[in-house]
N, C-alpha and C positions, 0 to 999 in steps of 0.2 A: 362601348364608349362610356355611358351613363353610368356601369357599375363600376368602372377604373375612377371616376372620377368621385362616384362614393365612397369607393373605398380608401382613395386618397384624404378625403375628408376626413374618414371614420379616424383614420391615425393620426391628422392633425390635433383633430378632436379631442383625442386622447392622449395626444404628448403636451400639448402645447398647456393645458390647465394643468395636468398633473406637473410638467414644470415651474409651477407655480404653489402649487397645494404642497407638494412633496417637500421642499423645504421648511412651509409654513407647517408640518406636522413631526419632524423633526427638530424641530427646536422648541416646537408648542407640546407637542402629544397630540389626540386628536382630544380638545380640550375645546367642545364643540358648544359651551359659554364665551371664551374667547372667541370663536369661528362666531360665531351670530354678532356679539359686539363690532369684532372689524365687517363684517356684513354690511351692517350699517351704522357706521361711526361717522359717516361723511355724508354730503348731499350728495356727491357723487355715487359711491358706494351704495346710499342705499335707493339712488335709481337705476341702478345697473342691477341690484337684487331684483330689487320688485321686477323690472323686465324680464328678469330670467326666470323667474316663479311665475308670472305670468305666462309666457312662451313657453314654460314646461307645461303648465297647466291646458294650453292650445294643441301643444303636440299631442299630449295623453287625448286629447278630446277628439280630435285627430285620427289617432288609433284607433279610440273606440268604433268611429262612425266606417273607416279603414277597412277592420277586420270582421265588419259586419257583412260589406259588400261583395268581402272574396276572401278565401283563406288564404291567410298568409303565417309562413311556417314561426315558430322562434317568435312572433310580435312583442312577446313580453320581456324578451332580450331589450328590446329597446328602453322599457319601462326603468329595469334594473340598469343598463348602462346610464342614465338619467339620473337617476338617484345616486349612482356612483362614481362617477365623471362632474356626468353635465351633460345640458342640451346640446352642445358643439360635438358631444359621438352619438349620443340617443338620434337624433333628426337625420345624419345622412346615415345613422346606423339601420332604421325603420324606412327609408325612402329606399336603401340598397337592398333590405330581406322585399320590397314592398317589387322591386323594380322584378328579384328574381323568382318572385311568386306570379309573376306577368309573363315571362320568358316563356314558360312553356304554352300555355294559350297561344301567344303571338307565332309559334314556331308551328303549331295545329292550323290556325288559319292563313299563313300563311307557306306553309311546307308543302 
C-alpha cells in the first residue's frame, strides 16, 4: 500500500513542476539568470524558494543519517531527482527506494 502511494507521488512529483518548468524553458531557454531572478522577484516567490532549498537541504541530511543506518540501494537517485525536478519527486522518490530497502527484512522476520 505505502509503495503505490509513493509512487503515485513520485509522478505527481515529476509531472506537475515539470508542467510548470517546461514551458518556462521553452520560451526562456534554460537561461538560468532569469530562472534565479523570477526565483525571487516577489515576496512570495522568494519564500517559497528559501523553503524548498531549505527542505532540500533537510532531505539530503536526511539521507545522509538514512543510509547510514541500513543500505538502501539507488539513495543517490534521489539526490539527482532533487536537483532535477525538485523536492515533490526526490522525498517520496527516497521514502519509496527507503520503504523497498525495508521490504525484505520485514518479509525474514516476519515469513
Amino acid at each position: 500500500m505505502k509503495k503505490n502511494v509513493y509512487i503515485v507521488l513520485c509522478v505527481l512529483g515529476a509531472i506537475i513542476p515539470m508542467a510548470v518548468f517546461v514551458p518556462f524553458a521553452l520560451e526562456n531557454g534554460l537561461d538560468m539568470g532569469l530562472f534565479v531572478r523570477e526565483m525571487f522577484g516577489t515576496q512570495v516567490a522568494s519564500f517559497l524558494s528559501a523553503d524548498l532549498m531549505v527542505s532540500s537541504l533537510a532531505l539530503w541530511v536526511f539521507i545522509f543519517f538514512e543510509v547510514r543506518k541500513r543500505p538502501i540501494k539507488y539513495w543517490w537517485l534521489a539526490v539527482i531527482a532533487n536537483l532535477a525536478v525538485g523536492l515533490s519527486l526526490a522525498l517520496p522518490l527516497f521514502l519509496l527506494m527507503r520503504e523497498l530497502s525495508e521490504a525484505p527484512e520485514k518479509r525474514k522476520r516476519h515469513g
